[in-house]
N, C-alpha and C positions, 0 to 999 in steps of 0.2 A: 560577482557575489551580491548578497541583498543583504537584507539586516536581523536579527533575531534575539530572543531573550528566551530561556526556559519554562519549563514545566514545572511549578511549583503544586503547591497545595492549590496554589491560585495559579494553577497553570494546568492543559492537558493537551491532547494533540494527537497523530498518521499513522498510517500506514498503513499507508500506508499503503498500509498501504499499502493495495494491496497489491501494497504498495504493496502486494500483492502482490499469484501470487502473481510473482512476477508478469507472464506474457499475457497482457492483459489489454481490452482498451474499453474504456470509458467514455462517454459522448454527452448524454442529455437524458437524464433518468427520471423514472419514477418523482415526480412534485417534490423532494428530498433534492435534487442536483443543478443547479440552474446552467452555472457560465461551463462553458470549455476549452480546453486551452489547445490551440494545434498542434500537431507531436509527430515526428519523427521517426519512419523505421529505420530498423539498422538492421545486419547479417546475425544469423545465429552461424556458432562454429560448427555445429553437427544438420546443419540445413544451408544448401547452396543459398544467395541471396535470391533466386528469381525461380526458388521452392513453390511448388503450385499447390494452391492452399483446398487441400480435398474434403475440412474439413472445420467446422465455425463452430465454437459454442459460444452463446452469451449468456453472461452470469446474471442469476437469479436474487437481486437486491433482498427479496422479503429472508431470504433464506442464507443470506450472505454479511458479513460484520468486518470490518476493519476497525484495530486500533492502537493504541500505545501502551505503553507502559514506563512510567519514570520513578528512582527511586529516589527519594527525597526526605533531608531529616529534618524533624519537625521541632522546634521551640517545645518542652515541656511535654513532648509524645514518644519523640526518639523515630526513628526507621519506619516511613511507611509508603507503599507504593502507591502512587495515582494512576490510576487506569480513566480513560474513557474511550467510547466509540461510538460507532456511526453504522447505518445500513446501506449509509445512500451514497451507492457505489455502480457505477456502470463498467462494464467492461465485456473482451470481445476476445476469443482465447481462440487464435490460427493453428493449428495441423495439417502436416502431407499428410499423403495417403500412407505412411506408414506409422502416424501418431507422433512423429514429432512436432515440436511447437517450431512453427515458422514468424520468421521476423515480423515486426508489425503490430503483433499483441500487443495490447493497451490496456492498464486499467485507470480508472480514476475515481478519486473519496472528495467530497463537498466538506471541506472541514469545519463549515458555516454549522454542520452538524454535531458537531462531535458532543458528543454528552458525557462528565462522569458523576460522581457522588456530590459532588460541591459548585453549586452553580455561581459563584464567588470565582475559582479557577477558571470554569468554563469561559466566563465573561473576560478574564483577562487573558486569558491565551488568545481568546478571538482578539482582541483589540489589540493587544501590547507585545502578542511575542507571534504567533502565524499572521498577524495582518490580513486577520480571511477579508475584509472589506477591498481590499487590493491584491488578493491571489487567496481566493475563495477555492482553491481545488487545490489536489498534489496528485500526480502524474507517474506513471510506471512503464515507460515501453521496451519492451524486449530486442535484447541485441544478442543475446547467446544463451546457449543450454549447455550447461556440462553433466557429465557421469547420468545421460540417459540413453540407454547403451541400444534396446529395444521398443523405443514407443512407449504406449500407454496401453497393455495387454488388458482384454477387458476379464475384471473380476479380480483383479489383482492391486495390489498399493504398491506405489514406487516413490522412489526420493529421488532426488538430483537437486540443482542449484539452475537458478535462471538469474543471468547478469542481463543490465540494458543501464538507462536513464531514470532518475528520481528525479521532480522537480518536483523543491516546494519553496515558500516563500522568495519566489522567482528566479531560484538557484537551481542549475541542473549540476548533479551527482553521479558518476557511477556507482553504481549498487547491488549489490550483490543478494540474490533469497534462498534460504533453506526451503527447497518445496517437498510436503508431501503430496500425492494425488491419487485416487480411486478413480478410475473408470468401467462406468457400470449402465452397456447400454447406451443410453441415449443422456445419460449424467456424468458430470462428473463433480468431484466431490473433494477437498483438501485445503490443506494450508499452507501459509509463506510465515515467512519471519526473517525480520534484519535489523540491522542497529545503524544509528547515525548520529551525529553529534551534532547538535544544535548551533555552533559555530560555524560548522562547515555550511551551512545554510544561512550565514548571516544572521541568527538567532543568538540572543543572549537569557543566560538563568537570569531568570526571575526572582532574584533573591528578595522577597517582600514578606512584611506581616511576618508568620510564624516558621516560616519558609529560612532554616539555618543554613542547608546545602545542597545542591539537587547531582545527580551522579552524570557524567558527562555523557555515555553511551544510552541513549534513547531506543526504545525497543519498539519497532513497529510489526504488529500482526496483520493476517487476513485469513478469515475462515470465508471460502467462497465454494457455493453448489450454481453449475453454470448447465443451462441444456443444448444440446447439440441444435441449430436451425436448421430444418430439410433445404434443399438443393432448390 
């Protein structure tokens, strides 16, 4: 484990990350992404491990967002959530030929980015609770797909969940994503979503300033439009 402190008013942060959604990879992006971290594939359960990958999409940063959400109660405000996010997300989404996602998906978010309302929290999330100066990225690679029974039928939206590894503030996670996804074409189109607790990352709340309590389960998002690469 590594070390950590929350999301306060003066706090913001992943996912995430997309952290994403989940089967995803991330490399060296668009002037937004610099370091990268090497990463690991694992077995999905609904794809043999040595799955022949008929089919690559990489995600489209301008068109793509990861981020958090912490709820946190405020000195003299009461209840209010901080959100921030980021664009600058690389990632690289594996399929057989029958649309499922195969092992190896990676994504990854430059948290050096993350932006919300208050650049007061900005500042000390980077410094005091993610340590982006010393783990500047958080990491998503896919190790399994549940309840996707037929692929990714084109023109149609499907759910399922994608499990693998989270790493962030140099902690790896299993993690688990709510995904939706559109496939359309030569697009595709959807979101993830999961939660994690800032301890289990070696992170600590940030209890500072006006910042009375921040809620334990951390929300990370990822809206990601990825295009298929020809052969």
């Amino acid at each position: 484990m590594t070390r950590t402190r929350r999301f306060p008013t003066v706090i913001a942060s992943l996912f995430a990350l997309l952290a994403m959604a989940g089967g995803l990879l991330f490399s060296t992006a668009s002037g937004n992404v610099a370091a990268q971290n090497d990463a690991s594939a694992g077995a999905s359960p609904q794809a043999s491990p040595a799955a022949e990958v008929a089919y690559t999409f990489t995600v489209d940063a301008e068109q793509s967002t990861a981020r958090y959400r912490a709820q946190e109660e405020l000195s003299g405000i009461g209840a209010n959530e901080a959100v921030g996010e980021t664009n600058a997300i690389i990632g690289t989404l594996l399929f057989d030929a029958n649309y499922q996602p195969v092992a190896g998906s990676r994504i990854d978010v430059d948290l050096r980015t993350l932006k919300s309302d208050e650049t007061r929290r900005d500042n000390f999330l980077y410094d005091n609770v993610l340590e982006t100066g010393q783990f500047p990225l958080a990491t998503f690679i896919v190790t399994g797909v549940e309840g996707l029974e037929g692929g990714l039928p084109d023109g149609e939206e499907v759910t399922f969940k994608l499990t693998g590894d989270l790493t962030l503030h140099g902690v790896t996670n299993a993690a688990t994503w709510d995904v939706t996804v559109t496939r359309d074409g030569d697009a595709l189109t959807g979101s993830a979503t999961t939660t994690f607790v800032l301890a289990d990352y070696d992170m600590e709340k940030p209890i500072i300033g006006p910042v009375v309590s921040i809620d334990d389960d951390i929300v990370l998002e990822i809206d990601v439009t990825a295009m298929l690469v020809e052969a």
